[in-house]
C-alpha positions as CSV (number, residue, x, y, z in Angstrom):
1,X,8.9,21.1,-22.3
2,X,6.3,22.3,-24.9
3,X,3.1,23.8,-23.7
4,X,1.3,20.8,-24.6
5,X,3.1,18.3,-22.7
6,X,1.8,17.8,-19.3
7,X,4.7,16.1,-16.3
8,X,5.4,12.8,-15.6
9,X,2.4,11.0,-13.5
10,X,4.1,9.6,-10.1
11,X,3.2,5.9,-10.0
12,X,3.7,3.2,-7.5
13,X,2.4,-0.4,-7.2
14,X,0.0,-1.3,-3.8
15,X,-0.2,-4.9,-3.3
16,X,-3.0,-6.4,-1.0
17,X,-2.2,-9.7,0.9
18,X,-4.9,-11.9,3.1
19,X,-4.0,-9.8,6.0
20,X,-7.4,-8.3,8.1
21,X,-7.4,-4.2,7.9
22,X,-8.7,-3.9,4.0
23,X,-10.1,-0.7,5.0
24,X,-5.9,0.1,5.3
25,X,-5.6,-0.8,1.7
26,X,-8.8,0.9,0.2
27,X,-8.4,4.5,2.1
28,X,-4.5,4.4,0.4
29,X,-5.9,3.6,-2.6
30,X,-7.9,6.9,-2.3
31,X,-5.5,8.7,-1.0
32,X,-3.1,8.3,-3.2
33,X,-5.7,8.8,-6.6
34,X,-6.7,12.2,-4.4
35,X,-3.0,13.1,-4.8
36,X,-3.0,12.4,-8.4
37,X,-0.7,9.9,-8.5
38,X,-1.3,6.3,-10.6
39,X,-1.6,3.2,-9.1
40,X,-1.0,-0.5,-10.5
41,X,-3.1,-2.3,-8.2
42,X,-3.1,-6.1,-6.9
43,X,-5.4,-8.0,-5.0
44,X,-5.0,-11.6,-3.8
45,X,-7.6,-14.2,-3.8
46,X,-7.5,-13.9,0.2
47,X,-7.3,-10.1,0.1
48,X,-10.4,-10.0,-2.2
49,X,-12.2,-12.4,0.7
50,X,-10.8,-9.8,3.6
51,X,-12.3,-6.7,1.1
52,X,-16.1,-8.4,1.2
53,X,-16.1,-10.0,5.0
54,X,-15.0,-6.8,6.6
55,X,-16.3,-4.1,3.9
56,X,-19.2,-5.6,2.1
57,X,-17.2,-4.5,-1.1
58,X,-17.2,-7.5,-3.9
59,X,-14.3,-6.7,-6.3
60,X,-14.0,-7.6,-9.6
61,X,-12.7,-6.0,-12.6
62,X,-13.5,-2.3,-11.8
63,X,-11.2,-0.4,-9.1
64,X,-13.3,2.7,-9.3
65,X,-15.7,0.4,-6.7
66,X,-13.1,1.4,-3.9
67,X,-12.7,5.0,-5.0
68,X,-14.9,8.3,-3.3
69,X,-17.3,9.6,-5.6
70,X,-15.8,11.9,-8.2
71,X,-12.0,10.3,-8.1
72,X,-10.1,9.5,-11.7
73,X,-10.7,5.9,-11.7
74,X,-7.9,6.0,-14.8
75,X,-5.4,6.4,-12.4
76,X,-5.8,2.8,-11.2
77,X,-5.1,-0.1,-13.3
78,X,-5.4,-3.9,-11.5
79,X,-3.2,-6.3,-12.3
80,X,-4.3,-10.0,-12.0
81,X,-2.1,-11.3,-8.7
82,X,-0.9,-14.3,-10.6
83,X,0.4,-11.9,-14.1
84,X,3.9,-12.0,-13.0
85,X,3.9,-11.3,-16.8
86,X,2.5,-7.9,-16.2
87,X,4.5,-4.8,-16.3
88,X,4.8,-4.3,-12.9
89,X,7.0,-7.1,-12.9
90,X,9.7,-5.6,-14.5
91,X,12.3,-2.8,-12.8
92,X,11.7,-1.2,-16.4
93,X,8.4,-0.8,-16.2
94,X,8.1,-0.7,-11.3
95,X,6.8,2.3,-10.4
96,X,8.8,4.3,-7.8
97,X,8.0,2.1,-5.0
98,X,6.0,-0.8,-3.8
99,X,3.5,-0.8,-1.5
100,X,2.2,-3.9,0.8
101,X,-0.9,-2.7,2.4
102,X,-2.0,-4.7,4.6
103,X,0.7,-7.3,4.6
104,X,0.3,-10.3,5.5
105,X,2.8,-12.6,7.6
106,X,2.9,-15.2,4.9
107,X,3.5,-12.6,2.2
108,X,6.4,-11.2,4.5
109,X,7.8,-14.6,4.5
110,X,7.6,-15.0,0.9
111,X,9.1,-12.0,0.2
112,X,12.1,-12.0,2.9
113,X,13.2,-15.8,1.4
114,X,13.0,-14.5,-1.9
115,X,9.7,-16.0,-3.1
116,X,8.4,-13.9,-6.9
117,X,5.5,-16.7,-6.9
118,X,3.1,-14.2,-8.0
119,X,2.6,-10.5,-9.0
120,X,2.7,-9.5,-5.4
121,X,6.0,-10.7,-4.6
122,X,7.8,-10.5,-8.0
123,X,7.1,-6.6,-7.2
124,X,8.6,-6.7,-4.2
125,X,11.6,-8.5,-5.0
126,X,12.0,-6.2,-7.8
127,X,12.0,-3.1,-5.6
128,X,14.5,-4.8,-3.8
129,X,17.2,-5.7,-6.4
130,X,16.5,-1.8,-8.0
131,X,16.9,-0.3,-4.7
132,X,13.5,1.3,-5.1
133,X,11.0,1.9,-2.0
134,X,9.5,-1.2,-0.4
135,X,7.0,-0.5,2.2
136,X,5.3,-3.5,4.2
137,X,2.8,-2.9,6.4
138,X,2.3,-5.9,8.8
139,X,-1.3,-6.2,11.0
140,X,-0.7,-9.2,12.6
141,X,-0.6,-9.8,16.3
142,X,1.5,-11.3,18.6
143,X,4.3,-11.9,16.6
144,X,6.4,-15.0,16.7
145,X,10.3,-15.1,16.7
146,X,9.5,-16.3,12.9
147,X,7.8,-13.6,11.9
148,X,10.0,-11.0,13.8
149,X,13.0,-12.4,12.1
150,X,11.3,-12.2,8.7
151,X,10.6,-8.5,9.1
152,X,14.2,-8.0,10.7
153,X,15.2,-9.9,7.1
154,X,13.3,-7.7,5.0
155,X,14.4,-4.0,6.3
156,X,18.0,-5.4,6.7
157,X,17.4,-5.4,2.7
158,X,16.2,-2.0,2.3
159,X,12.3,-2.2,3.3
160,X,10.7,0.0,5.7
161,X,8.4,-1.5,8.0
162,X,5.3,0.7,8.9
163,X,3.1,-1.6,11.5
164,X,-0.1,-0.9,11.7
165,X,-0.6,1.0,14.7
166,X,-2.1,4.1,14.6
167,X,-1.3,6.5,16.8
168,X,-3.6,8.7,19.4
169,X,-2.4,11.6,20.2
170,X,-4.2,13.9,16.9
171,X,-7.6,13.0,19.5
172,X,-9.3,10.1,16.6
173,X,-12.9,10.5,17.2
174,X,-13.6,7.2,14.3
175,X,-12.6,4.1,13.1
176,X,-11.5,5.9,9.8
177,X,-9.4,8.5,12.1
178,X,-7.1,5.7,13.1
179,X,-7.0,4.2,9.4
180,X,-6.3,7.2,8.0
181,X,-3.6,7.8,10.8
182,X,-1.5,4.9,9.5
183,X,-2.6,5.7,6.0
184,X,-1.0,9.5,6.1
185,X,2.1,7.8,7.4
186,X,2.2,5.7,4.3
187,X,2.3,8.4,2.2
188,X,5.0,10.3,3.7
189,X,7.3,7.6,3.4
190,X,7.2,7.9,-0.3
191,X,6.8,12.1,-0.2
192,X,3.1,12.1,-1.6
193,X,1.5,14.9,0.1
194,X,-1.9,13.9,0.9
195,X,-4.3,16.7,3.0
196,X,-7.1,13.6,5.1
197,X,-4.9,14.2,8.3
198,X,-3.1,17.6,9.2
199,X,0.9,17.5,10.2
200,X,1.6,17.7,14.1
201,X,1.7,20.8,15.4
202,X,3.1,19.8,18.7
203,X,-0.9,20.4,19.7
204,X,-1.3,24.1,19.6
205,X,-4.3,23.1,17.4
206,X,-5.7,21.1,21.2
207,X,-5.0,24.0,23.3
């Protein structure tokens, strides 16, 4: 490699469903730009309604609205939900994974009887048939013995399924503590290093 050339960006695709929890999406978002890696970003029309009833944000053409002060907003590109024209829609041009954060029940459906109705799912169903990373992140809760079965359905095809559920033993002392708990896990699945929430250190740090 020349001196010049700089190394491949990592990319991957996060898709944001209807589900409640958009403060899951937007603190992935920056977590992932904070590692440096690129993002081809979808919203659906319900996922944009979630983002302004629980956040206040209003999203329309400009990404760098959910990013800290100071990130690369160039990093982010957002796809309309309905392209499935776009080039996320194609295994030549996927990322190396896909994303669902949150995910709703109705997108899990979708996705697990093959739907590719929009961007969203045509991602998901291409991760699937490459044998790239599909991560869904369901919020919903109780779950039914549909909805059980269409998660069963999905990571019998090769998706991991990350509820959210944060965990409580790193002490949370926020809202954003737990968010980001789930987030960090997020990002480990797909070996992005990310440096919001420490590793467990079986709690020498809490003695």
């Amino acid at each position: 490699m020349s001196p010049a050339a700089k190394p491949d960006v990592r990319r991957v695709f996060l898709g944001v469903s209807g589900a409640s929890g958009a403060l899951y999406a937007v603190r992935t978002l920056q977590m992932l730009v904070a590692a440096g890696v690129a993002v081809d970003l979808v919203y659906s029309g319900a996922a944009r309604r979630v983002l302004q009833e629980e956040t206040s944000l209003i999203l329309q053409d400009d990404p760098s609205l959910l990013l800290e002060d100071g990130q690369d907003a160039s990093l982010v590109k957002l796809w309309p939900h309905g392209d499935i024209g776009a080039p996320p829609a194609s295994g030549t041009a996927l990322g190396e994974a896909v994303l669902l954060v949150p995910c709703s029940l109705s997108t899990v459906a979708g996705i697990a009887h093959g739907s590719a109705a929009n961007l969203l799912e045509r991602a998901a169903q291409v991760a699937l048939k490459e044998g790239r990373k599909l991560l869904v992140v369901p919020r919903e809760a109780p779950l039914g013995r549909t909805h059980l079965d269409n998660l069963s359905k999905l990571a019998w095809a090769g998706a991991t399924v990350l509820p959210a559920s944060p965990g409580f033993y790193h002490q949370p002392k926020t809202v954003l503590d737990l968010v980001d708990h789930v987030c960090a896990k997020i990002l480990a699945c797909c070996d992005i290093e990310q440096t919001q929430v420490p590793a467990w250190d079986g709690g020498l740090s809490q003695a």
